[in-house]
MDAnalysis code that builds the backbone (N, CA, C; Angstrom):
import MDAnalysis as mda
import numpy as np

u = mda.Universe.empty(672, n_residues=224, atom_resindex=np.repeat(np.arange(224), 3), trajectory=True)
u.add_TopologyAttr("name", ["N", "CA", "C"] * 224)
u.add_TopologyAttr("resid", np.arange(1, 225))
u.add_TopologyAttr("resname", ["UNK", "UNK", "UNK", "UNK", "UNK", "UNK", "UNK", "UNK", "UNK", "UNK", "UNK", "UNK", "UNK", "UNK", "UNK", "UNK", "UNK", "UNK", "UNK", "UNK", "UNK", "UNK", "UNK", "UNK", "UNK", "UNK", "UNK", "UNK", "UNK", "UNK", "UNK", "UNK", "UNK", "UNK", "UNK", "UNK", "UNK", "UNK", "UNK", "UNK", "UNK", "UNK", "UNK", "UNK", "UNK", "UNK", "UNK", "UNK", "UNK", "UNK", "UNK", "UNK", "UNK", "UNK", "UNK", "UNK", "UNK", "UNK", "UNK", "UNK", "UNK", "UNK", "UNK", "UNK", "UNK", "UNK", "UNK", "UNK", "UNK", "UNK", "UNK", "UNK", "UNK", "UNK", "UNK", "UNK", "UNK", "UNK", "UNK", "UNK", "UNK", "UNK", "UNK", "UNK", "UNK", "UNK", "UNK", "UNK", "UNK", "UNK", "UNK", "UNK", "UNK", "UNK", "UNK", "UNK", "UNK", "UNK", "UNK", "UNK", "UNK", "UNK", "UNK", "UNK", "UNK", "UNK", "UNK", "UNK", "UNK", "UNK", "UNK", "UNK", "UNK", "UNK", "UNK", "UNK", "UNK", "UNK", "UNK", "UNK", "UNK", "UNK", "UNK", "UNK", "UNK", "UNK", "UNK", "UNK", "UNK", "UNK", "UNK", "UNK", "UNK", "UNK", "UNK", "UNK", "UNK", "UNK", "UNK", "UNK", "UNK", "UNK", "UNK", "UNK", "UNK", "UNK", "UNK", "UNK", "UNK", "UNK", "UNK", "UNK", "UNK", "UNK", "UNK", "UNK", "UNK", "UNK", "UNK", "UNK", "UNK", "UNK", "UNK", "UNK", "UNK", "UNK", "UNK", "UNK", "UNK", "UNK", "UNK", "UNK", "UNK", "UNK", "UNK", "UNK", "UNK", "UNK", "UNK", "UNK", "UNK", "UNK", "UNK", "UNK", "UNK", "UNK", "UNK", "UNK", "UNK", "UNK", "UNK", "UNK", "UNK", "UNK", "UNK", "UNK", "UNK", "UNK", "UNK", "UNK", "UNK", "UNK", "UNK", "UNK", "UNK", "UNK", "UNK", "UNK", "UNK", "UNK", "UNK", "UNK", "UNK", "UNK", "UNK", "UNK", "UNK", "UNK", "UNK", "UNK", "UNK", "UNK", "UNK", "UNK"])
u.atoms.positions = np.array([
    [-0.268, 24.584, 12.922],
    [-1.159, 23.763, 13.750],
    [-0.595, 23.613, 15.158],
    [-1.404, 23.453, 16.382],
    [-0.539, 23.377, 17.692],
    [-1.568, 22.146, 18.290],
    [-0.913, 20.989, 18.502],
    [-0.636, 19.849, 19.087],
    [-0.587, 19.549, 20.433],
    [-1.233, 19.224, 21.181],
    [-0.589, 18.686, 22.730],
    [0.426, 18.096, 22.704],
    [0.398, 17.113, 23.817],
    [1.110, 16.128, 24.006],
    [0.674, 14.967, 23.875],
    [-0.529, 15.190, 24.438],
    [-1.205, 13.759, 24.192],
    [-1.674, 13.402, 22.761],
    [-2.019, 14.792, 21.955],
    [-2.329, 14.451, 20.453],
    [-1.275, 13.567, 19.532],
    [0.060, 14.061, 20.236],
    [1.116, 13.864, 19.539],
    [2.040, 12.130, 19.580],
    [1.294, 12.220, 20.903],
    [1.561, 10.579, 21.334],
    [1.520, 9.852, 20.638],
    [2.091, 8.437, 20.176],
    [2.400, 7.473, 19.286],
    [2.162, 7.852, 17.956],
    [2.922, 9.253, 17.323],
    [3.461, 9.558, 15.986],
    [4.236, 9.024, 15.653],
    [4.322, 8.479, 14.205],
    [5.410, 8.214, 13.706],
    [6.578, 8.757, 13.357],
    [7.525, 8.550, 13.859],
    [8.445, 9.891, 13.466],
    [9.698, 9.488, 12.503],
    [9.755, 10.313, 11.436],
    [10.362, 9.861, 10.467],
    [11.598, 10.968, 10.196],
    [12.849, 10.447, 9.403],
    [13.610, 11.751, 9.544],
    [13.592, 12.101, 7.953],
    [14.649, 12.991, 7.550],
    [14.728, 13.771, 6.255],
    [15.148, 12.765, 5.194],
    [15.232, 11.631, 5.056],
    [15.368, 10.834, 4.105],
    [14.395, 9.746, 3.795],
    [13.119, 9.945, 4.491],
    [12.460, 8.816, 4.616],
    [12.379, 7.276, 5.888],
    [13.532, 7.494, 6.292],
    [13.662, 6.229, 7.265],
    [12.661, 6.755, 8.494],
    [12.602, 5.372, 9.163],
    [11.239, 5.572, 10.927],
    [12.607, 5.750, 11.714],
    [12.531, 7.129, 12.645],
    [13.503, 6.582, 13.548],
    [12.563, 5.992, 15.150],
    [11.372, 6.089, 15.079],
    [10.771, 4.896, 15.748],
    [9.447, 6.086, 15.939],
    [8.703, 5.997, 17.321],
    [7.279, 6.134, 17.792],
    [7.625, 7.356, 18.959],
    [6.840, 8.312, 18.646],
    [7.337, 9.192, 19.969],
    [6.327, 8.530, 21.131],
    [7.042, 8.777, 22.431],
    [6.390, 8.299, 23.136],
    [5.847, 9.627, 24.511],
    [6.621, 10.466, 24.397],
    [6.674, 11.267, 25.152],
    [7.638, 12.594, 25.301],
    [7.072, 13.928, 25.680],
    [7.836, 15.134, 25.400],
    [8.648, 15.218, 27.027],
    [9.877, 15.760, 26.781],
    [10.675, 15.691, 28.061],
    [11.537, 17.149, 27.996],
    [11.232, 18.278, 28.930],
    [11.304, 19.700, 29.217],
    [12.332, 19.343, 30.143],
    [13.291, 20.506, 29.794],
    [14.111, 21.266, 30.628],
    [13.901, 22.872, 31.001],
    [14.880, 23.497, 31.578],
    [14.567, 24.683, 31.141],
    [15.088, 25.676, 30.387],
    [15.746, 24.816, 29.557],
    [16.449, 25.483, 28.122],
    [15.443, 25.364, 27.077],
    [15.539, 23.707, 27.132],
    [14.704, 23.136, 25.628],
    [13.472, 22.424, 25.700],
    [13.151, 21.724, 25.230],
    [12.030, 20.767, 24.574],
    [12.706, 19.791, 23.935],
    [12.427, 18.477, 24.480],
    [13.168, 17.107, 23.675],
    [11.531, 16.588, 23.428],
    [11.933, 15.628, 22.623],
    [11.164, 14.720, 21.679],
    [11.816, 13.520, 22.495],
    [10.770, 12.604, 22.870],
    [11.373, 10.896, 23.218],
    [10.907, 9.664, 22.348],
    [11.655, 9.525, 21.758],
    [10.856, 8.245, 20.546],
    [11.541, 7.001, 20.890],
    [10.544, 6.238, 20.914],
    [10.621, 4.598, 21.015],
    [11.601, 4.205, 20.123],
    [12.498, 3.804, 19.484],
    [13.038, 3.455, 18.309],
    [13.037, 1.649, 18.464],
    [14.150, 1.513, 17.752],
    [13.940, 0.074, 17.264],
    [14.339, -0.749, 18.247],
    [14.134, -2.182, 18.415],
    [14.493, -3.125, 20.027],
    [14.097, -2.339, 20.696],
    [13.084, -1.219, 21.102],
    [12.776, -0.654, 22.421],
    [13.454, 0.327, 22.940],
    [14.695, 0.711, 21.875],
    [15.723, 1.618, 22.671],
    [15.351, 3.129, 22.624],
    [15.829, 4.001, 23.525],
    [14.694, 5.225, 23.533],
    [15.811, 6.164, 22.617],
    [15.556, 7.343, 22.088],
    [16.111, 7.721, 21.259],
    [15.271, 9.736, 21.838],
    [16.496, 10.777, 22.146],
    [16.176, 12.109, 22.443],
    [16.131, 12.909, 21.857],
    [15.543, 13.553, 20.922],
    [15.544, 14.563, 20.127],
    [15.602, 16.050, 20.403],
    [16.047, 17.158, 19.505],
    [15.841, 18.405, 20.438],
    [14.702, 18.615, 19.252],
    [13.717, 19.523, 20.302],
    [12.387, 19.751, 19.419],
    [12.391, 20.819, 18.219],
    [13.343, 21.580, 17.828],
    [13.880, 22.181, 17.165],
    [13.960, 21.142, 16.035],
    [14.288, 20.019, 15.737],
    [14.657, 18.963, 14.555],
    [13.408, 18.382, 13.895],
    [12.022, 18.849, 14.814],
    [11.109, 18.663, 14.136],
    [10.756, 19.876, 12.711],
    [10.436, 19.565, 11.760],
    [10.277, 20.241, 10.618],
    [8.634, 20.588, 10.451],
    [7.774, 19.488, 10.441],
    [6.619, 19.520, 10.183],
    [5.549, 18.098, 11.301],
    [4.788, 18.633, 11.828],
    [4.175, 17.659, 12.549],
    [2.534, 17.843, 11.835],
    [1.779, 15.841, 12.005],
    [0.517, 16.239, 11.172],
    [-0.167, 14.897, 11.741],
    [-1.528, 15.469, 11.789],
    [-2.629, 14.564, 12.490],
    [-3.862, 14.404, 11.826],
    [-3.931, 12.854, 11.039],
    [-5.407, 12.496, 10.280],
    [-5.646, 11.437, 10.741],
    [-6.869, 11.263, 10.363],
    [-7.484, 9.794, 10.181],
    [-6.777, 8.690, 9.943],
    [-5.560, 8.882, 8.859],
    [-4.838, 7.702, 8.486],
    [-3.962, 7.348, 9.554],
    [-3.711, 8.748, 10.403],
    [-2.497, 8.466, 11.438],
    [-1.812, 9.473, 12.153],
    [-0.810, 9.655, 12.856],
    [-0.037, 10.833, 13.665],
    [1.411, 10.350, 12.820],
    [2.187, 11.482, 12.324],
    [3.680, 11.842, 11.799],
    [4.170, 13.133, 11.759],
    [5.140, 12.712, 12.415],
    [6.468, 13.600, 12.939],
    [7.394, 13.487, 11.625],
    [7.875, 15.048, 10.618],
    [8.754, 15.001, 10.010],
    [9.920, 15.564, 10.726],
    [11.350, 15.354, 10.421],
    [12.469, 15.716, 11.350],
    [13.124, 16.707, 9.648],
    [13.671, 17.095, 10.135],
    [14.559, 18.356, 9.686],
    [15.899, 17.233, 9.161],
    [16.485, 16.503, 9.603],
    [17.857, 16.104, 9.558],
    [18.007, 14.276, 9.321],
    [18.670, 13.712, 8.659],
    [18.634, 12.345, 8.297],
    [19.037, 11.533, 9.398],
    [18.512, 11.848, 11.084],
    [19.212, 11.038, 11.750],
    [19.021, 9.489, 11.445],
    [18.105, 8.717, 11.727],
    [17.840, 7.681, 11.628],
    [18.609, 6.851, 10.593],
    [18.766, 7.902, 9.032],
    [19.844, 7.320, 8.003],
    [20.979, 7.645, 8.650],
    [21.793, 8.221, 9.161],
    [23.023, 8.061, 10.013],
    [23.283, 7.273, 10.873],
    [22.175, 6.513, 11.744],
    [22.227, 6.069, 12.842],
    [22.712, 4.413, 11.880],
    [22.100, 4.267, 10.410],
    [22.377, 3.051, 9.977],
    [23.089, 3.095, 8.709],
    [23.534, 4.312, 9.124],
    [25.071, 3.747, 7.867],
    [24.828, 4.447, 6.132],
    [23.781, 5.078, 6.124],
    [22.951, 5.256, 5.178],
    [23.319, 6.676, 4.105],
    [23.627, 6.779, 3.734],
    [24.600, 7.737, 2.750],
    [23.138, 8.897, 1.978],
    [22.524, 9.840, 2.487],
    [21.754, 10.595, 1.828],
    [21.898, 10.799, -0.155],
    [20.441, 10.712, -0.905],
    [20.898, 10.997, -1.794],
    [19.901, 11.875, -2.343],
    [20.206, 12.599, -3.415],
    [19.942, 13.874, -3.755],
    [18.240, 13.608, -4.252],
    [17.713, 12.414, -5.144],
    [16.853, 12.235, -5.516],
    [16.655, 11.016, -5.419],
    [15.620, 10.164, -5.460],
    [14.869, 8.774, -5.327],
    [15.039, 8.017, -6.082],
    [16.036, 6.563, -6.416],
    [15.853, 6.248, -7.788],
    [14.334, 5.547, -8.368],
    [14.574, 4.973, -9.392],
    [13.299, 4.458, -10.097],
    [13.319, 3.141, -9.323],
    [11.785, 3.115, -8.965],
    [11.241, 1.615, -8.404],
    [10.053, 0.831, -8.984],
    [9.983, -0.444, -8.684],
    [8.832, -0.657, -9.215],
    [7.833, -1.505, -8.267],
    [6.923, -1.777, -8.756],
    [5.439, -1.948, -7.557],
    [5.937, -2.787, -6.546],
    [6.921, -3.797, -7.146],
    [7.543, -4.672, -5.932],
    [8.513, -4.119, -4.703],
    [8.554, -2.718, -5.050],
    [9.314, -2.631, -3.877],
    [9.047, -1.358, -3.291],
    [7.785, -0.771, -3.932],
    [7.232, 0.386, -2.834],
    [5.785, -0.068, -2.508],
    [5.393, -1.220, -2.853],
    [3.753, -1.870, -2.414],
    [3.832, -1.618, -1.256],
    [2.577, -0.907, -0.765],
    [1.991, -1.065, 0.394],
    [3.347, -0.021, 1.505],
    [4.307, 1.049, 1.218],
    [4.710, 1.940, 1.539],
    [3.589, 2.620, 2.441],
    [3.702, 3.523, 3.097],
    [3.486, 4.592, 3.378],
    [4.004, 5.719, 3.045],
    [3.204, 6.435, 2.812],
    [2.992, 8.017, 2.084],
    [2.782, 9.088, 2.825],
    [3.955, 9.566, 2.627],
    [3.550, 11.173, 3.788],
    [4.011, 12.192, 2.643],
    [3.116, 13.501, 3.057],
    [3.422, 14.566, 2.211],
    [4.427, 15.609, 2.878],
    [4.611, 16.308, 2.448],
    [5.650, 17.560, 2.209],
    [5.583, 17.895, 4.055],
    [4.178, 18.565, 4.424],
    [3.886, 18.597, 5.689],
    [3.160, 17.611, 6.425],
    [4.033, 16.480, 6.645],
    [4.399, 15.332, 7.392],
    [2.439, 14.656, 7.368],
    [2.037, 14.821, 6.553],
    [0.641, 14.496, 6.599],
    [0.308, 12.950, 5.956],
    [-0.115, 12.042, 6.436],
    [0.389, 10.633, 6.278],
    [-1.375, 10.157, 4.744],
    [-0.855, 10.346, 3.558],
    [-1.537, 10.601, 2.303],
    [-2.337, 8.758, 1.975],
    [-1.321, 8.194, 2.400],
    [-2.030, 6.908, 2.319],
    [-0.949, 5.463, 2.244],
    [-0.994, 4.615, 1.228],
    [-0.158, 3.599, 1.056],
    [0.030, 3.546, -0.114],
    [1.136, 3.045, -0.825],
    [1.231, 2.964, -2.797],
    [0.805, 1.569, -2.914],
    [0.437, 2.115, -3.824],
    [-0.388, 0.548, -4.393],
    [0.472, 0.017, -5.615],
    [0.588, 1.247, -6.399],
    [1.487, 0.334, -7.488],
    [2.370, 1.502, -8.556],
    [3.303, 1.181, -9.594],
    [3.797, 1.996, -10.225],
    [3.868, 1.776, -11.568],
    [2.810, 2.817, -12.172],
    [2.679, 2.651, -13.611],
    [3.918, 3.455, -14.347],
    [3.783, 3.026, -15.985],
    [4.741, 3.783, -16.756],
    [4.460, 3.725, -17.907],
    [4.791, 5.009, -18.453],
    [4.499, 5.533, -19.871],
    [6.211, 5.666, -20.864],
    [5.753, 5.339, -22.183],
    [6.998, 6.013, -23.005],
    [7.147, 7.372, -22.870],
    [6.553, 8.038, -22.816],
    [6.713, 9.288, -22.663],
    [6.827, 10.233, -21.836],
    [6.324, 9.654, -20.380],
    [6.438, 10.518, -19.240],
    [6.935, 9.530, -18.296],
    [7.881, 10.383, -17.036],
    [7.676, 9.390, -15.757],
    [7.190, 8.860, -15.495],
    [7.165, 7.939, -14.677],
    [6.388, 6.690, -13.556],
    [5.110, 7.729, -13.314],
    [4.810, 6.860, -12.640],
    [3.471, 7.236, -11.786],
    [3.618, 6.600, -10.546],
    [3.039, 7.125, -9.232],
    [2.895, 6.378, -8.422],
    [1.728, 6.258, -7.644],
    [0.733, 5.181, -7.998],
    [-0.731, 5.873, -7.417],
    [-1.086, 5.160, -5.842],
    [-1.588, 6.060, -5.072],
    [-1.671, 6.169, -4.008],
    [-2.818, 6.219, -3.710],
    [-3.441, 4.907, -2.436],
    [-4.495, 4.797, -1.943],
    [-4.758, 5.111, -0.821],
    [-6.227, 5.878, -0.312],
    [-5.903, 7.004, 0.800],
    [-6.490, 5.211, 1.447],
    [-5.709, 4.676, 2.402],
    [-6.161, 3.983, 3.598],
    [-4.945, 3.548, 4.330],
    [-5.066, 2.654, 5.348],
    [-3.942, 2.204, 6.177],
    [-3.273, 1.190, 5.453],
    [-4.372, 0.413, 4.803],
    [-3.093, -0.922, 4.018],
    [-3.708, -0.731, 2.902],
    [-3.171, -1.409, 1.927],
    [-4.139, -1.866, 0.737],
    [-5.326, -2.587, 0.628],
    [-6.596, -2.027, 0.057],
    [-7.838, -2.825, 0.365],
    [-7.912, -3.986, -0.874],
    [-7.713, -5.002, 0.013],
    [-8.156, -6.193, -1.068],
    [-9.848, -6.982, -0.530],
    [-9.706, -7.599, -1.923],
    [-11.283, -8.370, -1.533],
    [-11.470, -9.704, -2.314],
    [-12.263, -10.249, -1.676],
    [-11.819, -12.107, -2.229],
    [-12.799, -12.318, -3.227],
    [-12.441, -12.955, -4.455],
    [-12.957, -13.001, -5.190],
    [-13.180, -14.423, -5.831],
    [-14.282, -15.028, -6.324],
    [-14.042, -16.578, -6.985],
    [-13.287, -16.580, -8.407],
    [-12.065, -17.530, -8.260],
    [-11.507, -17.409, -9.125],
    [-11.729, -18.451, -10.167],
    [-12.769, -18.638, -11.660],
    [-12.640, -19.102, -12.416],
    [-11.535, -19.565, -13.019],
    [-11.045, -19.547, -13.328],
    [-9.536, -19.680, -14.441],
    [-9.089, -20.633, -13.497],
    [-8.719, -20.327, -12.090],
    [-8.120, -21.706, -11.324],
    [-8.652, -22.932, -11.045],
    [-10.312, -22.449, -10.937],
    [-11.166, -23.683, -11.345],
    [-11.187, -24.686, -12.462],
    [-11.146, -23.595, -13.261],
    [-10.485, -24.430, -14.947],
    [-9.296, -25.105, -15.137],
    [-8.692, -24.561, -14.626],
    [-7.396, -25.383, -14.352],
    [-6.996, -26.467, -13.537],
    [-7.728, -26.631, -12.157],
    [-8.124, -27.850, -11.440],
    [-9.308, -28.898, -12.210],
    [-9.865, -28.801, -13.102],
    [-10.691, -29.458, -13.608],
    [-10.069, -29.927, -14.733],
    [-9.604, -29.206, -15.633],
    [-8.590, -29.457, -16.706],
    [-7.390, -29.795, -16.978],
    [-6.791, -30.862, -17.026],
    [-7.432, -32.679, -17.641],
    [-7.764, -33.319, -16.533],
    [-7.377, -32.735, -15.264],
    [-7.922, -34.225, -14.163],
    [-9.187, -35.048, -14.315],
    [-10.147, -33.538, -14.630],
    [-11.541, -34.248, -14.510],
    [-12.250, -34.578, -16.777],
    [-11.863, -33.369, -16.751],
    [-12.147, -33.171, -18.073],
    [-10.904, -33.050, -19.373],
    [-10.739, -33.851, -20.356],
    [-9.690, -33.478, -21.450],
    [-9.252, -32.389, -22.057],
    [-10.147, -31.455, -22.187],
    [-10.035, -30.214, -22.785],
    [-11.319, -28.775, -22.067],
    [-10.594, -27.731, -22.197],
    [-11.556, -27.044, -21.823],
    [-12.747, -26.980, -22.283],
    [-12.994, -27.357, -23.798],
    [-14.182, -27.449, -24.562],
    [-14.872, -28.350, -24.473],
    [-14.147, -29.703, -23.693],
    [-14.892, -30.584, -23.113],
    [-15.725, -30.211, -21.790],
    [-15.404, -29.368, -21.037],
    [-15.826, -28.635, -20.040],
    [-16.651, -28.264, -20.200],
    [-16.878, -27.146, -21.097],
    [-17.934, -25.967, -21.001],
    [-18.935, -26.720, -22.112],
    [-18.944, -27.370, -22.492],
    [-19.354, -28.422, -23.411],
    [-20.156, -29.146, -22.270],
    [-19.608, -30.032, -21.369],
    [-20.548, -30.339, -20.023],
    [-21.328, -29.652, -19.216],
    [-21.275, -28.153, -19.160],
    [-21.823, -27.472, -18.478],
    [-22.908, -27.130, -19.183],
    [-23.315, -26.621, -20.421],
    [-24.069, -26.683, -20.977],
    [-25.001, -27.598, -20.918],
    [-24.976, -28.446, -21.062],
    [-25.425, -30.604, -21.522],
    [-26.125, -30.047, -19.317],
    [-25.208, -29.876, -18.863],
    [-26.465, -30.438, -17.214],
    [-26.864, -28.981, -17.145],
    [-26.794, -28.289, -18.012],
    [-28.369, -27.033, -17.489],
    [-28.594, -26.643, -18.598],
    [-28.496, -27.981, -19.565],
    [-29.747, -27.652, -20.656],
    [-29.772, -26.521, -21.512],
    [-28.671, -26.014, -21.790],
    [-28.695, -24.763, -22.659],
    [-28.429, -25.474, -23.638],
    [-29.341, -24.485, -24.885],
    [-29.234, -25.034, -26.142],
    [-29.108, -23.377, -27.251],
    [-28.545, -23.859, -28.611],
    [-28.066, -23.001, -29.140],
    [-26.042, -22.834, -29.167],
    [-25.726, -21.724, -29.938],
    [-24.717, -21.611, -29.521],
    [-23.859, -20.843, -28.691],
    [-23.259, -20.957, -28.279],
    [-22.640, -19.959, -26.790],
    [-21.077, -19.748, -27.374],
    [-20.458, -18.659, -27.161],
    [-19.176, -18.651, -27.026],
    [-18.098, -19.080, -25.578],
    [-17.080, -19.316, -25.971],
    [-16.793, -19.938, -24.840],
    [-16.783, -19.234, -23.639],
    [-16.601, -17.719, -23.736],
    [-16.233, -16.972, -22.737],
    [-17.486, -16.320, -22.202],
    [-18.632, -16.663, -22.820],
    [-19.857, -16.375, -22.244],
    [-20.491, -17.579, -21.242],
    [-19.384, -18.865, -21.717],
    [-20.273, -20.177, -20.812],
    [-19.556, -19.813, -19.414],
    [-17.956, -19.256, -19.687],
    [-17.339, -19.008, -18.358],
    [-18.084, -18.104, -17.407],
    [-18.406, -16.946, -18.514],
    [-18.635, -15.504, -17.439],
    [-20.065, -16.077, -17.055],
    [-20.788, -16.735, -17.691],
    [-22.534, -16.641, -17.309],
    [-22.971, -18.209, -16.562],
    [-22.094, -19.046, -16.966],
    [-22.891, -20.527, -16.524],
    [-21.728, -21.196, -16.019],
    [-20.512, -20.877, -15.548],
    [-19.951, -22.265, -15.163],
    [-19.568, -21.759, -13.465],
    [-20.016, -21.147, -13.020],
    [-19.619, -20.757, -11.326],
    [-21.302, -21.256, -11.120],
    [-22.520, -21.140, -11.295],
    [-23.302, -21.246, -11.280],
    [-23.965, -23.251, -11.503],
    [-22.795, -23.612, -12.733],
    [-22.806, -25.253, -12.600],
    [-22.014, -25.544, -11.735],
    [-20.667, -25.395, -11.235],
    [-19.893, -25.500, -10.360],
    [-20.831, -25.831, -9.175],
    [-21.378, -24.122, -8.145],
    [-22.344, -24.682, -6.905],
    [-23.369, -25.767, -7.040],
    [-23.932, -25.719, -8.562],
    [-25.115, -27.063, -8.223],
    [-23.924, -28.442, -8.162],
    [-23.126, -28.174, -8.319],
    [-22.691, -29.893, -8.188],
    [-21.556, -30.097, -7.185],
    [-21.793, -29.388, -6.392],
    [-20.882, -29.123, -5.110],
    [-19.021, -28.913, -4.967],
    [-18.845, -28.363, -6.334],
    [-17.385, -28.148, -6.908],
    [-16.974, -26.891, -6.031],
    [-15.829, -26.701, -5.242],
    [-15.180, -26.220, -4.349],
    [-14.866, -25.064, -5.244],
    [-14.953, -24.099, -5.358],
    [-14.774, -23.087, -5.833],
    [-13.306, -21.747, -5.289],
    [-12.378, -22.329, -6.309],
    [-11.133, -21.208, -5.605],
    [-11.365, -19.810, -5.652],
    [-10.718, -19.120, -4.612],
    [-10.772, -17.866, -4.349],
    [-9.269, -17.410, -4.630],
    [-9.562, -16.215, -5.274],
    [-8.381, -14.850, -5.141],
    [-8.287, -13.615, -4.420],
    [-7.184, -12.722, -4.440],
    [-7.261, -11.313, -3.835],
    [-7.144, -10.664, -5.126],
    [-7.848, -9.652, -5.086],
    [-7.657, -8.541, -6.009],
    [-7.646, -7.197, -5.310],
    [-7.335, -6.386, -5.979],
    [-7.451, -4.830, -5.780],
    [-9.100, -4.497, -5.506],
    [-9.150, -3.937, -4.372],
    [-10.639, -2.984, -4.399],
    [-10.640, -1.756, -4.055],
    [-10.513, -1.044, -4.972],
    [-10.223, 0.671, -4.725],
    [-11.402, 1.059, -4.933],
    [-12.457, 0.781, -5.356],
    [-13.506, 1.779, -5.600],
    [-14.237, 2.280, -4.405],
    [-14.115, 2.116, -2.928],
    [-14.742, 2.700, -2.164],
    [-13.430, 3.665, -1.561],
    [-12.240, 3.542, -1.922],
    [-11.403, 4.731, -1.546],
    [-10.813, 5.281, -2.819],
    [-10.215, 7.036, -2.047],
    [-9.597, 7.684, -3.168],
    [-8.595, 7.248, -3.301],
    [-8.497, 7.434, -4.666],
    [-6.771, 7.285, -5.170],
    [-5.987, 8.100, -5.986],
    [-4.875, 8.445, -4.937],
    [-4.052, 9.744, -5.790],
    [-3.045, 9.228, -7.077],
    [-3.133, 10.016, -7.883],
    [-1.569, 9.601, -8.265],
    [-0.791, 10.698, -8.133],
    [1.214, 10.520, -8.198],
    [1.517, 11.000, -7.594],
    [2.825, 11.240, -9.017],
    [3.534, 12.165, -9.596],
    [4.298, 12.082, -10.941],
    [5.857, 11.873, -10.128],
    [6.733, 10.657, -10.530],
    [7.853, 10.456, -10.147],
    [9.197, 11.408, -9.477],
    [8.949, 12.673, -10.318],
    [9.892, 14.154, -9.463],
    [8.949, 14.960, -8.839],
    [7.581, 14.081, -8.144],
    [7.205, 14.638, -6.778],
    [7.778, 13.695, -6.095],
    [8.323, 13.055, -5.977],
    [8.771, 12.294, -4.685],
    [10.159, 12.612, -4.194],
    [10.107, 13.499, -2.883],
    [11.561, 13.452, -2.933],
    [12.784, 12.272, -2.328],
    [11.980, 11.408, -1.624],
    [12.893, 10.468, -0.839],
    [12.154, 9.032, -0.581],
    [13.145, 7.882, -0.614],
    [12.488, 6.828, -0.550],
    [12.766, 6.295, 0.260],
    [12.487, 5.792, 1.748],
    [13.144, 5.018, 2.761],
    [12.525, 4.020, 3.159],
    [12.402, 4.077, 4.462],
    [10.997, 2.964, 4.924],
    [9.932, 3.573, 4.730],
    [9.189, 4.754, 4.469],
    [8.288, 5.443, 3.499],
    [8.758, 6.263, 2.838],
    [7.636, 7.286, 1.740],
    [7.761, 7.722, 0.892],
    [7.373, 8.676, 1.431],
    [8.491, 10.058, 1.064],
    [8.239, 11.225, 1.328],
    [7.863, 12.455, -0.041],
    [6.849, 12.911, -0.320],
    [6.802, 13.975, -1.314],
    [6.742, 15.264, -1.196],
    [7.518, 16.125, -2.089],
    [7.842, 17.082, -2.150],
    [7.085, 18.113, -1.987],
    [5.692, 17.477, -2.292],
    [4.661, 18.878, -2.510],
    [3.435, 18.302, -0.866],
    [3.053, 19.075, -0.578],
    [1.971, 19.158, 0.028],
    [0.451, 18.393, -0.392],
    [-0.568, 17.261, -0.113],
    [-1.326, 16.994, -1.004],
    [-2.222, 17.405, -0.336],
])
């Protein structure tokens, strides 16, 4: 692929272990070489020779610069290692994901696991994780239960009784069908949650010895 300069402008540029060694900001010619100028961290500028770039890549999700060499892990002390250890959702959530050729795949959302096979790591193609607010029953029940009401069956037991349903109901049908619905008629504040909303984006998954490096993002081995 061939890139300007201006295409290339505020890439992320990452080195061979995963770490940011900051934002390129600008290409700077001699008449030997080609340097790379990246913003790095506190603002400090940081020169690359353009040769140390490995793979450069431009989507929708973003601009990234892969480097050839672990500077950025050198620059902080950072000891290269051969493979990635095992993590779990708490500590690659919301990562960034670049592939093999520096192509920025999305963010991890979370890390499943089987007895029988590696992790998983599934990957959502967007900039952050898409959440969406949701009314949360159960916390409602729980603010109501005992303050207002003794038992939950005293609850859904009331909800019934002011909209008149008759017959028998199970309890988890008075939750799912009639008690957000008695709640608004009687002006009960209704809590909200975040949940996961993936269904309007793709989501990869990704098998644990594709990943080759874990830093401030996630780098994989294969191309997606």
């Amino acid at each position: 692929m061939l890139y300007s300069e201006e295409e290339l402008a505020g890439a992320i540029v990452v080195d061979s272990e995963g770490y940011v060694s900051g934002i390129m900001s600008s290409l700077k010619m001699t008449e030997e070489n080609i340097f790379l100028v990246v913003k790095g961290r506190k603002g400090k500028e940081v020169v690359l020779p353009w040769d140390m770039i490995k793979h450069a890549n431009v989507t929708a999700l973003g601009k990234c610069i892969l480097l050839k060499e672990p500077v950025e892990a050198r620059a902080r002390g950072i000891e290269p290692r051969e493979r990635p250890f095992y993590y779990g959702t708490e500590d690659v959530q919301n990562m960034l994901v670049i592939d093999s050729e520096a192509k920025i795949v999305g963010v991890a959302v979370d890390v499943t696991f089987s007895l029988t096979e590696p992790p998983v790591l599934r990957v959502v193609e967007a900039k952050s994780i898409p959440y969406a607010e949701v009314e949360d029953v159960d916390q409602m029940i729980k603010d109501l239960v005992p303050s207002k009401y003794p038992t939950v069956k005293a609850l859904l037991t009331q909800v019934l009784l002011d909209l008149k349903k008759r017959g028998r109901f199970k309890a988890e049908d008075v939750k799912k069908n009639y008690l957000l619905p008695w709640a608004r008629s009687k002006g009960i504040k209704i809590p909200k949650k975040r949940v996961l909303n993936l269904h309007e984006h793709s989501v990869k998954t990704v098998r644990w010895p594709e990943i080759e490096k874990i830093g401030d993002v996630i780098i994989l081995s294969r191309a997606l």
